[in-house]
Every structure is written in structure tokens, then in C-alpha cells.
KENUKOL-220997 format. One record per residue: residue number from 0; x, z, y of N, C-alpha, C in turn. Coordinates in nm, 4 decimals, decimal comma. Layout:
BEGIN
- NUM	X	Z	Y	X	Z	Y	X	Z	Y
...
This chain:
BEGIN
- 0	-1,4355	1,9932	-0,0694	-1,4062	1,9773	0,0736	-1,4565	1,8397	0,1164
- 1	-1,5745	1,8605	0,2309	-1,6187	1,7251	0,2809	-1,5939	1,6806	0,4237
- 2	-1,5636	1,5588	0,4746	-1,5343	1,4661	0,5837	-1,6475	1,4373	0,6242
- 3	-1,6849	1,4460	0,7859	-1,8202	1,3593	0,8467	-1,7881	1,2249	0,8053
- 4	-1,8968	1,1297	0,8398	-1,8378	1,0046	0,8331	-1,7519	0,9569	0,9463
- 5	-1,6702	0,8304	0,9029	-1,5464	0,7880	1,0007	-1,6659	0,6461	1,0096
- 6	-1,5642	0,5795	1,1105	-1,6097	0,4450	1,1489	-1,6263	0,3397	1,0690
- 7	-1,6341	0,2755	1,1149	-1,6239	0,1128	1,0038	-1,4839	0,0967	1,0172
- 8	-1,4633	0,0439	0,8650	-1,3120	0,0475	0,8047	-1,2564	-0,1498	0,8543
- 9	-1,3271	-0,1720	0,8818	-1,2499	-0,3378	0,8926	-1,3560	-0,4394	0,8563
- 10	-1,3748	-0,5521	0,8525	-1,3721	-0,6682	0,7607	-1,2871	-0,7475	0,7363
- 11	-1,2827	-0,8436	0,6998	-1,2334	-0,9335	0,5888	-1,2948	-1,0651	0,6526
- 12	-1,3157	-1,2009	0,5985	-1,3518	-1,3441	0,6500	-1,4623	-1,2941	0,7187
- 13	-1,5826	-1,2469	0,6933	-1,6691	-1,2451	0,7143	-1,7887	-1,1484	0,7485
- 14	-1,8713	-1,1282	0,8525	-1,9205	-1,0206	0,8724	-2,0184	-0,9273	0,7248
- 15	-2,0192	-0,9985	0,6300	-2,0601	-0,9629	0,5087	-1,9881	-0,9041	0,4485
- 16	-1,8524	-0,8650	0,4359	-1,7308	-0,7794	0,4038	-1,7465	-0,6834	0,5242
- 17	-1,8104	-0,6697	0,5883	-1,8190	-0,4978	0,6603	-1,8628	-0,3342	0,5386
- 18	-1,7553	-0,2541	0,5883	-1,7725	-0,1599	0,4948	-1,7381	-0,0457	0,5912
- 19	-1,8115	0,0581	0,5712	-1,8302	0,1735	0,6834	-1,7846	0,2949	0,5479
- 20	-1,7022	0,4227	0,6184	-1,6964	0,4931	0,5332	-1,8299	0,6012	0,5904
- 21	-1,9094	0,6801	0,4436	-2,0094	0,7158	0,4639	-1,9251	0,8819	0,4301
- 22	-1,8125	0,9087	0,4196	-1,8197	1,0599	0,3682	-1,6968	1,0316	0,2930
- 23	-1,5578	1,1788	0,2509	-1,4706	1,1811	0,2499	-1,5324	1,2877	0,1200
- 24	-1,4801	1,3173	0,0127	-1,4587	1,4623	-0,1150	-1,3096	1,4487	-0,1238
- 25	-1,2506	1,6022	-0,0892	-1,1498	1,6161	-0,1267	-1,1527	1,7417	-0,2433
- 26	-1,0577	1,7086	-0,3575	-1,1244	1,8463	-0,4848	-0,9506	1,8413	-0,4657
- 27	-0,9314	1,9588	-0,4587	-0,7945	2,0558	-0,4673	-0,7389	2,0529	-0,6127
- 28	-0,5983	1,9995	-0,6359	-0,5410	2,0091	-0,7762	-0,3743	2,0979	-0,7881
- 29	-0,3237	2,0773	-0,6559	-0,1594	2,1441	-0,6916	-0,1933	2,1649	-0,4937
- 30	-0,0641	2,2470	-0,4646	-0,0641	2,2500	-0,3074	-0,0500	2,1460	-0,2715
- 31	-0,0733	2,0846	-0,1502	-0,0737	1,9868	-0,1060	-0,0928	1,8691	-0,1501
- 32	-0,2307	1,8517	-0,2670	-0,2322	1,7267	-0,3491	-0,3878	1,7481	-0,3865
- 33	-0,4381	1,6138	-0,3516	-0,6457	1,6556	-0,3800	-0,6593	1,4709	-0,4942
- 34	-0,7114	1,5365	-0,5264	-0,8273	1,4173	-0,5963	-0,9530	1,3784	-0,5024
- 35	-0,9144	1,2517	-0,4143	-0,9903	1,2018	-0,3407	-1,0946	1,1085	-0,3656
- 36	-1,1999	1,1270	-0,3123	-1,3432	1,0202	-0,3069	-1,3711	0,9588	-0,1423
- 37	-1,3489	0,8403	-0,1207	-1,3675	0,7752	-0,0339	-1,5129	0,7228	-0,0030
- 38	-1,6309	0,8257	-0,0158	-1,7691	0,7706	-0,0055	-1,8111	0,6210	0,0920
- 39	-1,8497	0,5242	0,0624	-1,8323	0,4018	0,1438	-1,9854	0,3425	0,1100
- 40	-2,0033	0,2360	0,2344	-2,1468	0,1260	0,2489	-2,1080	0,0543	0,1268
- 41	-2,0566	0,0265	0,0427	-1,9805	-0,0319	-0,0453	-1,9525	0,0230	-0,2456
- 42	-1,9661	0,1691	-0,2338	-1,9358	0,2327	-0,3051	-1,8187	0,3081	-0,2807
- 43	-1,7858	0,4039	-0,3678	-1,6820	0,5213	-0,3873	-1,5468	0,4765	-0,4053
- 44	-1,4651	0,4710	-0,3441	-1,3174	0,4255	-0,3624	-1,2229	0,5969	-0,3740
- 45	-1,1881	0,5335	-0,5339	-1,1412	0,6628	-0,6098	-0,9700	0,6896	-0,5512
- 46	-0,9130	0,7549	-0,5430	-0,7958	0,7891	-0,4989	-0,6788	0,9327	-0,5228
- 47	-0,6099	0,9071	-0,4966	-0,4747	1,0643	-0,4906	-0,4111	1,0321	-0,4006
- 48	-0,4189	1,2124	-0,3147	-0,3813	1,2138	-0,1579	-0,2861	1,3331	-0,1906
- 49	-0,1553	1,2786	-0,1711	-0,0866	1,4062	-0,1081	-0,0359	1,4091	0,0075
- 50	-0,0568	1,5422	0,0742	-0,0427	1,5397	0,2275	0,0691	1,6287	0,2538
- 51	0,0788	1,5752	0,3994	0,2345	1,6627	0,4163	0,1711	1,7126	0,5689
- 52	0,1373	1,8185	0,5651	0,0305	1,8972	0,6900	0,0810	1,8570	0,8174
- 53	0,0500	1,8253	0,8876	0,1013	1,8410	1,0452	0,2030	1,7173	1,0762
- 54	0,2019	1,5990	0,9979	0,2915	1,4830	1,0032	0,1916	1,3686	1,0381
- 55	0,2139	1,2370	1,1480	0,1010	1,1467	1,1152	0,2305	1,0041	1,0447
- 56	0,2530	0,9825	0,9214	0,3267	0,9191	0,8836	0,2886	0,9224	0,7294
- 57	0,2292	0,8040	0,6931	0,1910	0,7999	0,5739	0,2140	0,6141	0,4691
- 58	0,2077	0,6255	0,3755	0,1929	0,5200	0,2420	0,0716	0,4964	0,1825
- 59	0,0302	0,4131	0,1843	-0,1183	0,3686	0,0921	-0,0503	0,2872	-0,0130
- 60	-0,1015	0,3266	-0,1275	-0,0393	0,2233	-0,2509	-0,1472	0,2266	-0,3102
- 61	-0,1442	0,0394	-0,3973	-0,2319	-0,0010	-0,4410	-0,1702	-0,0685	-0,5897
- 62	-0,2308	-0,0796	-0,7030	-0,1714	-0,1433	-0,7916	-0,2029	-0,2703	-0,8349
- 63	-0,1944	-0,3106	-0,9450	-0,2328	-0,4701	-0,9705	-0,3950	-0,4795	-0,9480
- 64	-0,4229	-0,5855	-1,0631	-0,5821	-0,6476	-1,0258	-0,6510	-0,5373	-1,1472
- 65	-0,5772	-0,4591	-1,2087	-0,6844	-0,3432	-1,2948	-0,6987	-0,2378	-1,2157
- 66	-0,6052	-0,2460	-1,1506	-0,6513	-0,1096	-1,0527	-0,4933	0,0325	-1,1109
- 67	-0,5536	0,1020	-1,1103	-0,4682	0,2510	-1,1915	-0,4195	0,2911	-0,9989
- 68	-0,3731	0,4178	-1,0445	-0,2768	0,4822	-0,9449	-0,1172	0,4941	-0,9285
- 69	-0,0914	0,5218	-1,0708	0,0667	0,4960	-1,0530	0,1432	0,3984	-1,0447
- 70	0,1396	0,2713	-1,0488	0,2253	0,1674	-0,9951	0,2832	0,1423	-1,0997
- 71	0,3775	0,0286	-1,0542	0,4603	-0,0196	-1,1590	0,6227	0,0409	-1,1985
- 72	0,6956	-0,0132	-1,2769	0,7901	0,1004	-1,2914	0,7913	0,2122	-1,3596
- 73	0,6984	0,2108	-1,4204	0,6512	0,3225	-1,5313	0,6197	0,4400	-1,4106
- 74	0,5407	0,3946	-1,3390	0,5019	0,5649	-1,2365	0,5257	0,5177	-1,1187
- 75	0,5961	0,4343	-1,0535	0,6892	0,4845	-0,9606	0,5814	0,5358	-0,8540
- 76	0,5054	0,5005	-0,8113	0,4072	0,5490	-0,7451	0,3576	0,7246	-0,7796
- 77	0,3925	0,7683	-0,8556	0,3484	0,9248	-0,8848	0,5216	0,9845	-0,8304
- 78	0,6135	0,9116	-0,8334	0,7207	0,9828	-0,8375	0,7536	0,9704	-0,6604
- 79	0,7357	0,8318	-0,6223	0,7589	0,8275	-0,4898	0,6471	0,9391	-0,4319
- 80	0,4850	0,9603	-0,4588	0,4062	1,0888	-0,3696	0,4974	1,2033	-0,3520
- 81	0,5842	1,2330	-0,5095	0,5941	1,3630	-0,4925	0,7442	1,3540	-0,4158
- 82	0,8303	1,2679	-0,3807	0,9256	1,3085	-0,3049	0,9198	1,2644	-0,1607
- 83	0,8548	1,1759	-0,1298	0,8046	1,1525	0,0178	0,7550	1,2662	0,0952
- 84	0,6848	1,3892	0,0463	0,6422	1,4554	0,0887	0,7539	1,5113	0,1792
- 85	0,8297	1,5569	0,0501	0,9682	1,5816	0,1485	1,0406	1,5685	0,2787
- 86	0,9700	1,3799	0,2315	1,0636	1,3383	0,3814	0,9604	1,3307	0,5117
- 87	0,8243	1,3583	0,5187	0,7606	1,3769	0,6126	0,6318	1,2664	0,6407
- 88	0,6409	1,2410	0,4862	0,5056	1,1095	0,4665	0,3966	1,1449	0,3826
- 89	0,2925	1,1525	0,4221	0,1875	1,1204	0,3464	0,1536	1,0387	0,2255
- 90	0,0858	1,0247	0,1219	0,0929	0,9452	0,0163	-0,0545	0,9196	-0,0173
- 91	-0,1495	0,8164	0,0044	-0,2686	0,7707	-0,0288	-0,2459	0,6696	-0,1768
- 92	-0,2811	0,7483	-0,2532	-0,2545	0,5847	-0,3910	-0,4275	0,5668	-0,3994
- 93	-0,4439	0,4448	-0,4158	-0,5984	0,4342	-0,4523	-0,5894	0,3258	-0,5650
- 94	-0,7450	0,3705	-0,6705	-0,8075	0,3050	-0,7553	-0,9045	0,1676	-0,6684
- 95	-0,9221	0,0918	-0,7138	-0,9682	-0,0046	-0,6679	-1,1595	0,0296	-0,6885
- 96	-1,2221	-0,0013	-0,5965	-1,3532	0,0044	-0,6616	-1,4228	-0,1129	-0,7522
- 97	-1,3708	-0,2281	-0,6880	-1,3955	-0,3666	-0,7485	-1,2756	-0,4198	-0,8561
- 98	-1,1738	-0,3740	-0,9280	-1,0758	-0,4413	-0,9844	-1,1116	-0,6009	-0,9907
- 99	-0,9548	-0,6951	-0,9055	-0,9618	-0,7979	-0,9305	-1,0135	-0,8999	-0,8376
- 100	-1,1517	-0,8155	-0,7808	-1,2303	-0,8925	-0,6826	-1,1286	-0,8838	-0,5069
- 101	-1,0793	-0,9786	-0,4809	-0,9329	-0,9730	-0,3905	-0,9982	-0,8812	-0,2495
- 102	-1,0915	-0,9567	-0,2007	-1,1608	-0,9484	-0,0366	-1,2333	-0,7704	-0,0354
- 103	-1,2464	-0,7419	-0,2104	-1,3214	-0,6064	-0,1875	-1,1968	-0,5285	-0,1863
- 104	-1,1005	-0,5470	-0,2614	-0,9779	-0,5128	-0,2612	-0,9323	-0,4635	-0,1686
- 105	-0,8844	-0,5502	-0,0623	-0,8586	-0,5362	0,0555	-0,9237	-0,4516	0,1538
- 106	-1,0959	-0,4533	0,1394	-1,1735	-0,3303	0,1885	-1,1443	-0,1755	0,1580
- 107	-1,0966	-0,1843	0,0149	-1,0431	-0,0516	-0,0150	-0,9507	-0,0169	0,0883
- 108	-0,8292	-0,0813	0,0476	-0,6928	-0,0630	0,1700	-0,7350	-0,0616	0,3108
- 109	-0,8716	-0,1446	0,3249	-0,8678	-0,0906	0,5253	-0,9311	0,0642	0,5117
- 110	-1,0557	0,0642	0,3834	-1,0837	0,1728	0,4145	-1,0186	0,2918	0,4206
- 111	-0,9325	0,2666	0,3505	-0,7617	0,4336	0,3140	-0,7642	0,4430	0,4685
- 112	-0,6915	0,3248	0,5858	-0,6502	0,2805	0,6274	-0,7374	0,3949	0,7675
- 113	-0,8762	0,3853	0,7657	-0,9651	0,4248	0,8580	-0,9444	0,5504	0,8428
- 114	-0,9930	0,6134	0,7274	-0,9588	0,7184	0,6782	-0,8435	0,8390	0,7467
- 115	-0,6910	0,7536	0,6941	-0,6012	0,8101	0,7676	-0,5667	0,8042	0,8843
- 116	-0,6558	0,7062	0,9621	-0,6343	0,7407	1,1055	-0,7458	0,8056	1,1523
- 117	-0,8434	0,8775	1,1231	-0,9187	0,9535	1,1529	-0,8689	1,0752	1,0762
- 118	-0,7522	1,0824	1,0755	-0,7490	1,2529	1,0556	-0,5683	1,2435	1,0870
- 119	-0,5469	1,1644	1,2203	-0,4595	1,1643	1,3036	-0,3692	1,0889	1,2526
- 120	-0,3205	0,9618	1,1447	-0,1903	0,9325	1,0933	-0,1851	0,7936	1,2076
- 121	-0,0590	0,7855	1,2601	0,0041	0,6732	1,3490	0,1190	0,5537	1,3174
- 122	0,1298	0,5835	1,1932	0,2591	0,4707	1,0928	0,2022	0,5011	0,9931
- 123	0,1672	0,3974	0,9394	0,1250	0,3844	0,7433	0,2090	0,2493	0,7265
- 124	0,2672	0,3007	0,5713	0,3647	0,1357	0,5610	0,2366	0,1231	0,4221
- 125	0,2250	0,0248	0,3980	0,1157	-0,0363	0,2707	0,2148	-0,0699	0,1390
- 126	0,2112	-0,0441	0,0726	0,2776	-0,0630	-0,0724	0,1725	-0,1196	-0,2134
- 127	0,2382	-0,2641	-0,2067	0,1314	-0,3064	-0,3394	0,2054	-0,3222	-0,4143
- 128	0,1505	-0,3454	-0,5686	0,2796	-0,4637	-0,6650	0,1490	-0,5567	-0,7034
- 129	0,2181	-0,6777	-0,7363	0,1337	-0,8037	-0,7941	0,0025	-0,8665	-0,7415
- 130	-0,0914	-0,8267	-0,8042	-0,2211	-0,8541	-0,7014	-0,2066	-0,7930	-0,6024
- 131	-0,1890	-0,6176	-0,6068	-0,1723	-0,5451	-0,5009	-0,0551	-0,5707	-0,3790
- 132	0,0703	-0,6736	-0,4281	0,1315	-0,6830	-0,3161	0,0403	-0,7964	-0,2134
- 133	-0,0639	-0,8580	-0,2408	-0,0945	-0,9298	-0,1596	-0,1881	-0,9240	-0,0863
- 134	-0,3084	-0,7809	-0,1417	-0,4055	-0,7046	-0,0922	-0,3403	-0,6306	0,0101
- 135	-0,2032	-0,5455	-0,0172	-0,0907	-0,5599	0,0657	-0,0821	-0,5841	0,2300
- 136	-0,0700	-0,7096	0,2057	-0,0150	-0,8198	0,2827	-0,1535	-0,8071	0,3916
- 137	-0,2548	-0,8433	0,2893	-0,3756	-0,8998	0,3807	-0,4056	-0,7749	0,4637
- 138	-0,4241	-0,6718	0,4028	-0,4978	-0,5936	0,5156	-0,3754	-0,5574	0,6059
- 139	-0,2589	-0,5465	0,5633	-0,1632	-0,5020	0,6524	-0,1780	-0,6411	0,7919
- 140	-0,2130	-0,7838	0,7778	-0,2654	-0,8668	0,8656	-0,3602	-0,8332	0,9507
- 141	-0,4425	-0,7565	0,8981	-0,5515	-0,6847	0,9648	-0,5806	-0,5906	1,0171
- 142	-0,5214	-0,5166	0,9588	-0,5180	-0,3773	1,0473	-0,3731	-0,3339	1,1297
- 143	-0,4281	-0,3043	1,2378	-0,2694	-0,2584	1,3653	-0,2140	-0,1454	1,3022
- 144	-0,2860	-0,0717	1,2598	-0,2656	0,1059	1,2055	-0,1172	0,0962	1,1326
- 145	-0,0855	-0,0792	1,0612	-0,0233	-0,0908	0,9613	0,1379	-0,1041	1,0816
- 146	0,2371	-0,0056	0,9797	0,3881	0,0001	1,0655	0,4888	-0,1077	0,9499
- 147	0,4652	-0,1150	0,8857	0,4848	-0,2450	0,7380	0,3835	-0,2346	0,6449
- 148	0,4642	-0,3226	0,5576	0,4338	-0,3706	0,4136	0,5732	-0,4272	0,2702
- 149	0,4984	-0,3136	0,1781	0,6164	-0,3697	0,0909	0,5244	-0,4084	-0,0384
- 150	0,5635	-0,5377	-0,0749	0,4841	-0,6496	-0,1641	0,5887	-0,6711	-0,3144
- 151	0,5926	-0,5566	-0,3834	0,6035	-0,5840	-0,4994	0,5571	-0,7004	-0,6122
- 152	0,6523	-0,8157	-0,6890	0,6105	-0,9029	-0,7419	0,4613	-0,9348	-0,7597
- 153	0,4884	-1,0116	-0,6082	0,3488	-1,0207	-0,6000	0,3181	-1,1621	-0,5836
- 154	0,1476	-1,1763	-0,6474	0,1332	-1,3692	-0,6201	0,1203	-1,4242	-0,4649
- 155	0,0695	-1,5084	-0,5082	0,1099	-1,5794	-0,3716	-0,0606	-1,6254	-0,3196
- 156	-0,1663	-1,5880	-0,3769	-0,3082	-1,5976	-0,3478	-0,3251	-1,5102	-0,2681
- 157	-0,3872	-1,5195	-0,1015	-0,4130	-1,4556	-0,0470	-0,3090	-1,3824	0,0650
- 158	-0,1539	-1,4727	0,0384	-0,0832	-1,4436	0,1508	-0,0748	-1,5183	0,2513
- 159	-0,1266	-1,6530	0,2613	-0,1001	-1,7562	0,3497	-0,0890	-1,7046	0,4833
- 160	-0,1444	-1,5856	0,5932	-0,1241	-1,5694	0,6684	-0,0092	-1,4575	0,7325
- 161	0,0886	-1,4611	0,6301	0,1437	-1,3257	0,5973	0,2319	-1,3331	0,7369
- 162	0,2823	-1,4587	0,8083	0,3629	-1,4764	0,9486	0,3090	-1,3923	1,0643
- 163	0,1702	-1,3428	1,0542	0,0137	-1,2819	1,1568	0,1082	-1,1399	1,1259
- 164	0,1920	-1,0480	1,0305	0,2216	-0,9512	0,9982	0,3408	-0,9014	1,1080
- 165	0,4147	-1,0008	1,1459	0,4820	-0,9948	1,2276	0,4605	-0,9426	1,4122
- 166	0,5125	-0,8293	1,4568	0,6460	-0,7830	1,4247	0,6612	-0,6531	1,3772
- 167	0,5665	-0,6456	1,2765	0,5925	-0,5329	1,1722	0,6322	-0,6130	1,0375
- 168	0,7392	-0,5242	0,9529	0,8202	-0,5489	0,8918	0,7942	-0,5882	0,7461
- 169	0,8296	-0,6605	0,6490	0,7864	-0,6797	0,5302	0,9325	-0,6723	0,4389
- 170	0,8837	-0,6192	0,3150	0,9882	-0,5959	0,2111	0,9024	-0,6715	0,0770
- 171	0,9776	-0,7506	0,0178	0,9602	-0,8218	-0,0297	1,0506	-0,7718	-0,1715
- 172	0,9805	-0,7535	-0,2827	1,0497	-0,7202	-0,3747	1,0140	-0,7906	-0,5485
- 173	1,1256	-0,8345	-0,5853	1,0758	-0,9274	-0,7321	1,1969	-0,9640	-0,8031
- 174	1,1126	-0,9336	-0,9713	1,2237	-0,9124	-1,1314	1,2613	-1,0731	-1,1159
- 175	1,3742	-1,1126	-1,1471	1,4221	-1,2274	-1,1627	1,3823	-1,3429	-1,2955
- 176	1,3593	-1,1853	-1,4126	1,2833	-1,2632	-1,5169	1,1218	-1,2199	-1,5452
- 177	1,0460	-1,2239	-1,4484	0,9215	-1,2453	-1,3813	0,8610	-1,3037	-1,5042
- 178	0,7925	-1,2615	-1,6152	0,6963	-1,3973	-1,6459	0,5943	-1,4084	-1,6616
- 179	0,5170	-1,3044	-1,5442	0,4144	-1,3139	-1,5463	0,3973	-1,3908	-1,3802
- 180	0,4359	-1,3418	-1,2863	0,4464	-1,4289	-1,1670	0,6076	-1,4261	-1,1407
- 181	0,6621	-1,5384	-1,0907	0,7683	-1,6247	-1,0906	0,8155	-1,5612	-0,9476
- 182	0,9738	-1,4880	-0,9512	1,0160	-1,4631	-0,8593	1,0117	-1,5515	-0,7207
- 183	0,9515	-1,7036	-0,7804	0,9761	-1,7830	-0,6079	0,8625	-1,7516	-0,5298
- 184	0,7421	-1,6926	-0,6158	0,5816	-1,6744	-0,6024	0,6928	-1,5967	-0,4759
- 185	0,7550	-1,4779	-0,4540	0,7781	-1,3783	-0,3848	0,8868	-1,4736	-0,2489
- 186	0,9599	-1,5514	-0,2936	1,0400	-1,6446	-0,2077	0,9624	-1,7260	-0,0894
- 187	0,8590	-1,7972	-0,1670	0,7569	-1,8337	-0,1029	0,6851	-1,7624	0,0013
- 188	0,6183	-1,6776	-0,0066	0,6045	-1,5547	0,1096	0,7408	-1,5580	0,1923
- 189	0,8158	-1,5053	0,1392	0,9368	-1,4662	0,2471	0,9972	-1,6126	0,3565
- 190	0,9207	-1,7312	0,3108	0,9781	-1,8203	0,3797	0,9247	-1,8452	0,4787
- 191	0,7835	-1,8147	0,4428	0,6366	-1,8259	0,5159	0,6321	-1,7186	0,6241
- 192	0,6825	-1,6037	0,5999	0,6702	-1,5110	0,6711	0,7682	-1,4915	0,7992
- 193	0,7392	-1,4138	0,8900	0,8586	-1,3729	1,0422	0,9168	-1,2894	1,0322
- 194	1,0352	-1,2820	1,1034	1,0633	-1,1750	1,1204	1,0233	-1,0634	1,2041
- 195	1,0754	-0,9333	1,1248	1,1545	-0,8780	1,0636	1,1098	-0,9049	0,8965
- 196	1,2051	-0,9768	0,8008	1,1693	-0,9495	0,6643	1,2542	-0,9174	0,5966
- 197	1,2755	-0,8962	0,4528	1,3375	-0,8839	0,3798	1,3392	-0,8898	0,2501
- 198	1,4024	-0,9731	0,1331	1,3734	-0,9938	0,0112	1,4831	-0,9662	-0,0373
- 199	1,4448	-0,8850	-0,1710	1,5221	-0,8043	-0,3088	1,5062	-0,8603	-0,4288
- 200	1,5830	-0,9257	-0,4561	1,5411	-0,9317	-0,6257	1,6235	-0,8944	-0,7150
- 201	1,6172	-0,8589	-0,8290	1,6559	-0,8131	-0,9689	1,6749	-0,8714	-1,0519
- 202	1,7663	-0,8630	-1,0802	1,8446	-0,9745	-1,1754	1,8200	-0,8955	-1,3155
- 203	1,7391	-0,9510	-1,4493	1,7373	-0,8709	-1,5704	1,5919	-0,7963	-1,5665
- 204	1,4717	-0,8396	-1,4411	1,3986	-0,7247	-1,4142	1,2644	-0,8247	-1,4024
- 205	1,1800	-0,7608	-1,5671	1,0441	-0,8103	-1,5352	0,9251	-0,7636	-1,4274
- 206	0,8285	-0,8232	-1,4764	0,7096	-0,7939	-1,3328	0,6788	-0,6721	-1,3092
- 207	0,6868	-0,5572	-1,3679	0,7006	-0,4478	-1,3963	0,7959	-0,3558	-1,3176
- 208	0,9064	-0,4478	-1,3350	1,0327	-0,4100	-1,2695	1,0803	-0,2913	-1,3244
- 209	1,0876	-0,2512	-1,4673	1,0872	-0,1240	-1,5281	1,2452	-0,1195	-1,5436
- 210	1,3126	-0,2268	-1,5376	1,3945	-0,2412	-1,5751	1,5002	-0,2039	-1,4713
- 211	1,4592	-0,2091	-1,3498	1,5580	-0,1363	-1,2177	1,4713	-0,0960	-1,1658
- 212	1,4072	0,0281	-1,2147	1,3274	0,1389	-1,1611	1,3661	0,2269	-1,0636
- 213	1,5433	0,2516	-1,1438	1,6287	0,3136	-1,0445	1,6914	0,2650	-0,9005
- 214	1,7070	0,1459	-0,9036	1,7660	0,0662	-0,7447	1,5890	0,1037	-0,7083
- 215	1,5207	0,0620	-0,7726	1,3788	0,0024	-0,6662	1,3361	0,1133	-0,5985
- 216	1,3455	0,2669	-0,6654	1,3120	0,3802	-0,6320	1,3884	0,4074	-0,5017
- 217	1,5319	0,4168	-0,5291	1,6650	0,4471	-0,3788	1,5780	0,3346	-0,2794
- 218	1,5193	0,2573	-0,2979	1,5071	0,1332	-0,2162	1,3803	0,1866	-0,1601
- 219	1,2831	0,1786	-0,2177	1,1739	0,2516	-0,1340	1,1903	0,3708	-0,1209
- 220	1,2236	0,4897	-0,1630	1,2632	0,5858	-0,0556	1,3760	0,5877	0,0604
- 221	1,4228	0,5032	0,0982	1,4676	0,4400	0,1964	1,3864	0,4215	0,2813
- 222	1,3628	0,2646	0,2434	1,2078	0,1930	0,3352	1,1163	0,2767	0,4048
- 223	1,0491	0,3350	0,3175	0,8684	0,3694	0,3417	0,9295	0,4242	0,4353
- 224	1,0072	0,6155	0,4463	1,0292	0,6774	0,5342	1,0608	0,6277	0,6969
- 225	1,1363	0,4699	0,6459	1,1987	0,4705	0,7983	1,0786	0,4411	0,8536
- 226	0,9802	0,3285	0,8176	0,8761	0,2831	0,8641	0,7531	0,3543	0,8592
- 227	0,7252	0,4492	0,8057	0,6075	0,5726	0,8192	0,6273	0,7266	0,8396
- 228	0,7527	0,7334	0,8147	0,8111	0,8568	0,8699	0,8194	0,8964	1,0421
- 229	0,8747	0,9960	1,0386	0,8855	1,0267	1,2090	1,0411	0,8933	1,2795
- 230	1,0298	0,8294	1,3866	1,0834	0,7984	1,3912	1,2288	0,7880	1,3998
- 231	1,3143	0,7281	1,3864	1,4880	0,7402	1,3585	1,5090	0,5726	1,2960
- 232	1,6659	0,6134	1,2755	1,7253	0,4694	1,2241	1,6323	0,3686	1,1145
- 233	1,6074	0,2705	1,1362	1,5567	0,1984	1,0427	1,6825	0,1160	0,9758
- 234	1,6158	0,1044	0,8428	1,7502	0,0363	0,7163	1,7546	-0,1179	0,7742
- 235	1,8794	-0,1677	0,6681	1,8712	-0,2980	0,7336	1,7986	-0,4244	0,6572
């Protein structure tokens, strides 16, 4: 299943970070779930789309600086697609095309970003962990499309403008015994940042956060929905 091309997905600092999507492959795996190819001026940004038909309310998740699809938490990202559906959200997880490289990074996420608003979505909340909470951050700075952002123990390279996010909402989430980035890495943002925010941390819970998989899970299926779902009460 193929997509005409969509528009140009965003840039980044500089008109040399322009990236146009050239063409959409969707290959069919379970109902409502494709193995996506994001054809781009840029290269192929690899992905898993599950859709929830006739909803414009969706999640883009991104993972650290290797890239992968399921997130941290041992999955949580495969477990949150499959119950969001439920609640009336869309689920974009993407592979990185560049692992690591931050600014191409971020091109990925506008490109999801173009993507799902060319095939009608009107609230996307952005979900990173670590590198990815701050790829996160940035394009959610950049693109309006974005209704939040939730920044899993994430560094602190590449958030400096994270206050520009405002007055869409940020969730801020980080293991207390962090040792790969230091729960203040996540404090830091939240101090920097406007409101509306909010910071979680875990007491007993590395960068991974494997260790309260279970709060973090109740916690973002909470979140995402209020902020990419159809609208209703938002949490506090």
C-alpha cells in the first residue's frame, strides 16, 4: 500500500536540514497494524503504525540514540500501541534513519509528524526516552501539529529551548538511580521549561526505568490519551 508524496516535513537550524517526504509503503501485519516505510529527500525512515480508523489523535515514539521501536521498560512502547488503540489513539513508533545523529533525528519525528497530518491526525503527543526524550522535545518546539511531549530520562543536549513548547504540555519522567543520565539531567529541563509541566520520578528506578514499568505504564496511559485522544478531562 502506497502514499502520494506529502509536503516538506520541517527543518531544523538550517535550510540544509530540509527533508520532503517522497512516498509512504504500508505492508499489512495484524488488523490494524502495518510495517511502515517513510520514503524521504533524506532516506527511508523505518517504522510501526497502528491505527485506530476514523480517529485524528495519535503518539509518535522514538527511542534512544540506537534507535529500536519498543522503548524502554522492556517494551513499553509495543504494549502502550496495543492498548491505546483502545482508547482512540494512533501509535507511530519509528526507527531512526541516522542513529545518534540528533538534528537528523529530529527530521525523522517532523517527518512522522507530516505524515500524520496528511492523512487527517489533529493531536499527536511525542514520546521519547533518553536521547529520544530530547529529539522529543525539539521537534515537539517545532512543530504546532504537536498537543505535548513526554521526555523519558532524558539528557539535557538539545533541550535548551524546551520553554518555546509552551502552552502545550510536557511530562517529564526519570529513575532516581539513573546512571546513565542523572535524574537532575530531567530536573533541569523541568526548571527551564513553562507551564503546563510536570515531573515524575522513581525512586529505585534505572534509565530504563524497568524497574516501575508498572506506575510508568498507568502513567502514560493516562497522559498520551488525554492529550492525543478525543478531547475530555485532562490529568493533573
Amino acid at each position: 500500500m502506497t502514499f502520494p508524496p506529502e509536503e516538506a516535513a520541517g527543518r531544523a537550524e538550517d535550510e540544509e536540514y530540509n527533508l520532503s517526504i517522497l512516498g509512504v509503503g504500508l505492508a499489512p501485519e495484524a488488523e490494524g497494524e502495518y510495517r511502515l516505510i517513510l520514503r524521504t529527500s533524506r532516506g527511508d525512515i523505518p517504522g510501526q503504525f497502528s491505527v485506530c480508523e476514523g480517529e485524528t489523535g495519535a503518539a509518535v515514539m522514538v527511542s534512544g540514540a540506537s534507535g529500536g521501536l519498543d522503548g524502554p521498560a522492556d517494551g513499553i512502547y509495543l504494549r502502550l500501541a496495543e492498548a491505546l488503540r483502545a482508547r482512540k489513539v494512533s501509535t507511530l513508533r519509528l526507527h531512526y534513519r541516522h542513529p545518534g545523529e540528533f538534528e537528523e533525528c529530529v527530521l525523522d519525528a517532523l517527518g512522522a509528524l507530516s505524515f500524520l497530518k496528511g492523512i487527517g491526525a489533529e493531536r499527536v503527543v511525542l514520546v521519547g526516552h533518553s536521547f529520544g526524550g530530547a529529539v522529543a522535545i525539539r521537534a515537539g518546539v517545532l512543530a504546532p501539529l504537536v498537543s505535548g511531549v513526554v521526555a523519558m530520562s532524558s539528557q539535557l543536549h538539545g533541550t535548551h529551548e524546551v520553554a518555546q513548547l509552551s502552552p502545550r504540555p510536557l511530562l517529564l519522567v526519570h529513575g532516581m538511580d539513573d546512571q546513565v543520565l542523572e535524574a537532575s539531567a530531567s530536573e533541569i529541563i523541568y526548571s527551564n521549561a513553562a507551564e503546563p509541566k510536570r515531573i515524575v520520578l522513581y525512586a529505585g528506578a534505572g534509565h530504563a526505568l524497568t524497574q516501575s514499568q508498572s506506575e510508568l505504564y498507568d502513567l502514560l496511559m493516562e497522559w498520551i490519551p488525554a492529550y492525543a485522544g478525543p478531547p475530555g478531562p485532562t490529568p493533573p
